[in-house]
N, C-alpha and C positions, 0 to 999 in steps of 0.2 A: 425473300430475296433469292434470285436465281445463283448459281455457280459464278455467272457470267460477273454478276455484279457484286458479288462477295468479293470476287477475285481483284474486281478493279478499284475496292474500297478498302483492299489491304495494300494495293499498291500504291493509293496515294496516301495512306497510313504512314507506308514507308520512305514516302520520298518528303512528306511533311514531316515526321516525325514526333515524337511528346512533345507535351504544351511546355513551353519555356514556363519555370517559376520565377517570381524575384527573388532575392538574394540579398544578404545584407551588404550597402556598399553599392547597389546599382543606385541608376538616375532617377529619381521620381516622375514617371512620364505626368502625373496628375499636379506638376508645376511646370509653368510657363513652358515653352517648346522643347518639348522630349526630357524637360527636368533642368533645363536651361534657361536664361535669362539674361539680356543685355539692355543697357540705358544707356541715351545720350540724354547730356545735358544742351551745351551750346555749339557743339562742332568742333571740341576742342580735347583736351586731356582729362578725361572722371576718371578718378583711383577712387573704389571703396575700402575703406579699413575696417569696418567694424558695423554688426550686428548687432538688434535684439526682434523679438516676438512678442506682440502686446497680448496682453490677455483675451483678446476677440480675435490672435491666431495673424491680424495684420503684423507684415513685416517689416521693420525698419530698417534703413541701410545709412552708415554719414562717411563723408572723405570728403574729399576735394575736387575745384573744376577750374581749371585754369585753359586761357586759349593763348596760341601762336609764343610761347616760352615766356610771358609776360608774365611772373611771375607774384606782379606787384598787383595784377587783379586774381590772384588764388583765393576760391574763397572757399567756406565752409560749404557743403554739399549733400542734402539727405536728397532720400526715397523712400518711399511709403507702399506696399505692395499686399496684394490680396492673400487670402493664403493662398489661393491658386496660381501667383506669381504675375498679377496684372497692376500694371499703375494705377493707385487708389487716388483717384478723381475730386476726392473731397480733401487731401492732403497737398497745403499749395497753389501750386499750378501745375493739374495735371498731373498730380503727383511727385511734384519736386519741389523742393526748397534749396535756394542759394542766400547766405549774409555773408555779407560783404563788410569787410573791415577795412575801410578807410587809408587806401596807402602802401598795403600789409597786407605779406600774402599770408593765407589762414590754411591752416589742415586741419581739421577732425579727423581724432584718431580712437577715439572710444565714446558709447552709447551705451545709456541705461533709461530705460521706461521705468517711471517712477507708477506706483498704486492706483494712481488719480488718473493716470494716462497720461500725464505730460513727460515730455522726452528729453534727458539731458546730455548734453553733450561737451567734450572736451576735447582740447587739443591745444594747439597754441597760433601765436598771429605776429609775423617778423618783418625785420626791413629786408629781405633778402635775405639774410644769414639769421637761422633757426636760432645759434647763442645768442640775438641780440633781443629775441621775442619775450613773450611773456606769458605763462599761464591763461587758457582762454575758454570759459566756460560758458555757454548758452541753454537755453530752457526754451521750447518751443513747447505751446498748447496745441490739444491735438487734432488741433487742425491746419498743424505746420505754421503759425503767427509766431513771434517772438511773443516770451512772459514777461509782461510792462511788469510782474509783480517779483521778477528776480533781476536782482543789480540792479545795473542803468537800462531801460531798455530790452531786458532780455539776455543781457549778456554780463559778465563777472571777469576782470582781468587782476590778475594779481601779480604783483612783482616780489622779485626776491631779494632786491638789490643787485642781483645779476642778471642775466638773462636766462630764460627756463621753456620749458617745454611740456605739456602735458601728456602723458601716453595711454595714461588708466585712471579708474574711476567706477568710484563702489559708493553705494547706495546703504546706509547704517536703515538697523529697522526703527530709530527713533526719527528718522526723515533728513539726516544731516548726512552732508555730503562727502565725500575723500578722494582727491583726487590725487595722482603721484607722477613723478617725473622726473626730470635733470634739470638743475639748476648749474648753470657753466660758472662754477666760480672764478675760473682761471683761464679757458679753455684756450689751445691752440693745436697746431701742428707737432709742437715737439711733444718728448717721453714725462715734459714735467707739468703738461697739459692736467688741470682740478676741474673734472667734476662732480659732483654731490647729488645724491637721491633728493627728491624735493618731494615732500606731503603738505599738502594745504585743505585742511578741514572747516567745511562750508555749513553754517544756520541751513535752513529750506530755503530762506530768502534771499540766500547767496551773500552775504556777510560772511566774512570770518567769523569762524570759533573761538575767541580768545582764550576758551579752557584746553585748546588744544596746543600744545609745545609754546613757543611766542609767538602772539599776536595772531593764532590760528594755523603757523607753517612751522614746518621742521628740515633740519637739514643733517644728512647724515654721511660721513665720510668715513673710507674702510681706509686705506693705505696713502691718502695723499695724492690719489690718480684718477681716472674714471673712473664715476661711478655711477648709471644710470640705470633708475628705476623703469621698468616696461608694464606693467602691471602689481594692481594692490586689489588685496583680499580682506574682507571685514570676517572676524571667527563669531561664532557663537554668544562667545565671553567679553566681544568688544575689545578685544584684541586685534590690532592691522599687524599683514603682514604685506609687506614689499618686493616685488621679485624682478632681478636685474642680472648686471653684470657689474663688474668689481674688476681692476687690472691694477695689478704691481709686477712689478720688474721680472720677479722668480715663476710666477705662471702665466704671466702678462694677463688675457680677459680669463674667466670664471662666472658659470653662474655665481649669483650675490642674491640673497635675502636678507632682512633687517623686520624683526618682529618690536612692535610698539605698545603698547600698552595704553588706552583709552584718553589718555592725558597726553598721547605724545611721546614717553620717556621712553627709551629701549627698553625690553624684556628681559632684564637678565637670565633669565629661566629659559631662555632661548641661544643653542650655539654659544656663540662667542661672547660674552657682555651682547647678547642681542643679534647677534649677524653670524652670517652661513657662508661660506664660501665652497665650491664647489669645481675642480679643474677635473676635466674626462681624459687626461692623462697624456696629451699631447705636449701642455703645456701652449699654449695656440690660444686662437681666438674661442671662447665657449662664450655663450650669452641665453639668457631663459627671456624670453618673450612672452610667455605667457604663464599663467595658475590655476590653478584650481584644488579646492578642498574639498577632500573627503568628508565624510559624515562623523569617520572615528579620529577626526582632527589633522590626518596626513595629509600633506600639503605633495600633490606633484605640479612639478615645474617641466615646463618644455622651451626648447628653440633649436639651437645650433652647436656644435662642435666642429673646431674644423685640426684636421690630423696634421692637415700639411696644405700648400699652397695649392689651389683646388681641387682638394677634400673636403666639403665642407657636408655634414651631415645631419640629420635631424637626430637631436639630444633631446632624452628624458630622462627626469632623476623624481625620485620619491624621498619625501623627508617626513620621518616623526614627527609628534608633535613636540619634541624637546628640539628639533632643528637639524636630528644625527639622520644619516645615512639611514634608509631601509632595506635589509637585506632582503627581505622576502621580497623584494621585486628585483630581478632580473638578477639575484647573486648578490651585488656590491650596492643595490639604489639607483643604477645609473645602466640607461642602454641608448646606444646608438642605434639609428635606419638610415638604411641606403635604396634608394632608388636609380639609381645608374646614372645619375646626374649630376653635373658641375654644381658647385652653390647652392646645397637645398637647406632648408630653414623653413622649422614651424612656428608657425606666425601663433596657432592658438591650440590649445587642447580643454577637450571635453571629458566629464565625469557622466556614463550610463549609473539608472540605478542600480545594476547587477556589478557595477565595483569596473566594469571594464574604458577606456581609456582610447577617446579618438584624437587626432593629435590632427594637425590641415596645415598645411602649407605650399612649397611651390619651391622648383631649383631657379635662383635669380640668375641665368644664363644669359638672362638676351635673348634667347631663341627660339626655334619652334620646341622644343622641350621645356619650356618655361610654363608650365601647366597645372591646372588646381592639384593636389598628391593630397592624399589622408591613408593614414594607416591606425588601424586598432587594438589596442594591447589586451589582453587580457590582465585578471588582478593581479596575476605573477609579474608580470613586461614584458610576454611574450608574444608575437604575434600573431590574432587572433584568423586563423586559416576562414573561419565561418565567413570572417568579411571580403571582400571585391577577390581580387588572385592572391592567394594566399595571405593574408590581411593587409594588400594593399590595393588601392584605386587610383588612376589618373584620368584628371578628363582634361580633354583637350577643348579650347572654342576655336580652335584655327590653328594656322602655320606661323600665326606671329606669335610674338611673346604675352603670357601672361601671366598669373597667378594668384592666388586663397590670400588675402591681408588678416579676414578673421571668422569666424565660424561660432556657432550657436547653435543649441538643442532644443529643439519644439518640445510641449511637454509630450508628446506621444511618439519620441523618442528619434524623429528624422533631421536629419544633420542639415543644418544649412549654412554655407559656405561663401563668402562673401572678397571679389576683389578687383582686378584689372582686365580686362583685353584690347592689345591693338588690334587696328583693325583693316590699317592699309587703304584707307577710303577716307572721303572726306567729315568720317564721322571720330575717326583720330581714335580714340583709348575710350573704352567706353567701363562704367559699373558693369559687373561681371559677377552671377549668382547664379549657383545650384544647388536644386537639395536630393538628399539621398533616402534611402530607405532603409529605415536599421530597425530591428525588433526591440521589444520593451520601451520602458519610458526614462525618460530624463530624469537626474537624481531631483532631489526637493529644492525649491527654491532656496537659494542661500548656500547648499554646500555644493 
């Protein structure tokens, strides 16, 4: 090579400069556009809430789809996706599934792929108003059919005598089912509004458990106020745990867990006669959204704290396995994030297998900053600098609003992210997924 050409092969050396590496926290360009993904269903409003990954790496997505505010045709809502983020063509039509409940509008709010491939889903199914609905659980084969071989149909509706909702739902390794929620015993506008954690433990075939509390359901009250379950965790030991929020007068909401014992009964051996409460010191609105279990039994819980009237911020807390506070994480058990946003709340957190702690969610603004956010803790709570800008990420789909409902771990450790975007077109709000790239793998099945 000449002088000539040396010269001019360091100059574009320099104007190109090093190869960009990836990073833990960028987009996965080897899913759907640039690590992005959007569905329409009918031209109307898709919200996804919740995720999982079937064992041949296809991705499942369930929420809702409702058109023109008609809220009486909301129905239940999957998707089915390649792992390389394409509609899976043998799932449905085309890759979606809608069931329609009669009347009643339906949300799916949680998903679990059972062994066999069949896909569970829950959520609940109302006259308009959530308090007046009922527990609503479906089983699809996997090829998006309703399972003639659970409940009526396909689908399991349980009532509580009051009106319930289901938010979570875990999968026992004997095949039996647990789903949890809010039961409205009381529920209104005013401070003397009752509501109750609601478990209702499911056969395979979607019967009640009768060995489970009565008649298969439980209902648990902390102070006589709200109290709703957001998520439940199966242990090891067949042990459930519940995790929510809890409000009385003197800190008004609180994270709330309530640990059960195989049969149903509280755990004594946990917290309080069985229950955890948890205020991040505002005395304010706090609420845990979501859980997840460590392998050494420690349960972290994530969602919200809010300091003051929009403050709201994303809370996490670490709890022993006796229910107390972990110091080793973050000092006290408990740390707040802030991303410079009104209203933000993580909807989900994830456990790496190296102990560290991805948490997803979204500022519920309204507005062009209403965007998927994840942040990385390491095992102490602190934020993990290796991941996106200092261990945090935002992606934006647009200038409208949207946001992360729920989030899941591949086993080869890429974060997949699951929720809403408007869209300013005539395709209204569509399902809303990305996944990211993070090193190592996903903790074991189960914790």
């Amino acid at each position: 090579m000449d002088k000539a050409a040396a010269a001019a092969l360091a100059l574009l050396c320099g104007l190109v400069g090093p190869p960009a590496f990836a990073t833990d926290g960028d987009l996965d360009p080897a899913f759907g556009r640039s690590g992005k993904k959007m569905t329409d269903f009918h031209g109307g409003a898709d919200l996804a809430h919740a995720v999982a990954v079937q064992a041949d790496g296809k991705i499942v997505v369930v929420g809702n789809t409702y058109q023109n505010n008609d809220y009486s045709h909301e129905d239940f809502a999957l998707a089915r996706y390649t792992p390389g983020g394409k509609l899976d063509d043998s799932f449905g039509t085309k890759g979606r599934v809608t069931t329609d409940f009669p009347g009643l509008a339906a949300v799916a709010s949680a998903v679990v792929v059972q062994p066999d491939g069949k896909i569970l889903v829950a959520g609940g199914a109302f006259p308009l108003f959530v308090f007046a609905g009922n527990f609503e659980l479906a089983r699809y084969n996997p090829d998006g059919t309703l399972d003639a071989g659970f409940g009526s149909g396909g689908i399991v509706t349980t009532n509580f005598g009051h009106g319930s909702y289901a938010f979570g739902l875990a999968l026992q390794s004997d095949g039996k089912i647990v789903a949890a929620g809010t039961v409205f015993v009381d529920f209104s506008s005013d401070d003397s509004s009752n509501t109750d954690f609601g478990l209702a433990r499911y056969n395979a075939d979607g019967t009640l458990d009768t060995s489970f509390g009565t008649g298969g359901k439980v209902m648990t009250d902390f102070d006589g106020f709200n109290d709703d379950a957001m998520a439940v965790l199966i242990q090891p030991d067949g042990k459930i745990v519940a995790v929510g929020s809890a409000k009385n007068p003197a800190n008004f909401y609180d994270f709330a867990l309530a640990r059960y014992l195989p049969n149903g009964a509280l755990d004594t051996g946990f917290g309080n006669a069985g229950k955890v409460r948890t205020d991040f010191g505002a005395q304010n609105f706090d609420r845990a959204h979501a859980a997840v279990l460590q392998p050494d039994g420690k349960i972290v819980a994530a969602g919200f704290a809010s300091l003051a009237f929009g403050d709201t911020r994303y809370a996490v807390a670490r709890y022993g396995a006796d229910g107390t506070l972990d110091p080793a994480f973050s000092g006290d058990g408990k740390t707040r994030l802030h991303f410079g946003s009104c209203c933000e709340r993580a909807s989900s957190v994830l456990l790496q297998a190296d102990g560290k702690v991805v948490v997803v969610g979204f500022p519920d603004s309204e507005s062009s900053d209403s965007d998927f956010v994840l942040a990385r803790l390491d095992a102490g709570g602190k934020l993990d600098p290796s991941f996106g800008k200092n261990g945090r990420v935002r992606t934006s789909f647009g200038d409208l609003n949207g946001g992360a409902n729920g989030a899941t771990l591949q086993p080869d450790g890429k974060i997949i992210a699951v929720g809403f975007q408007a869209t300013g077109t005539d395709k209204a709000v569509e399902f809303a997924l990305a996944r990211y790239l993070a090193s190592g793998a996903a903790a074991a099945p189960g914790e």
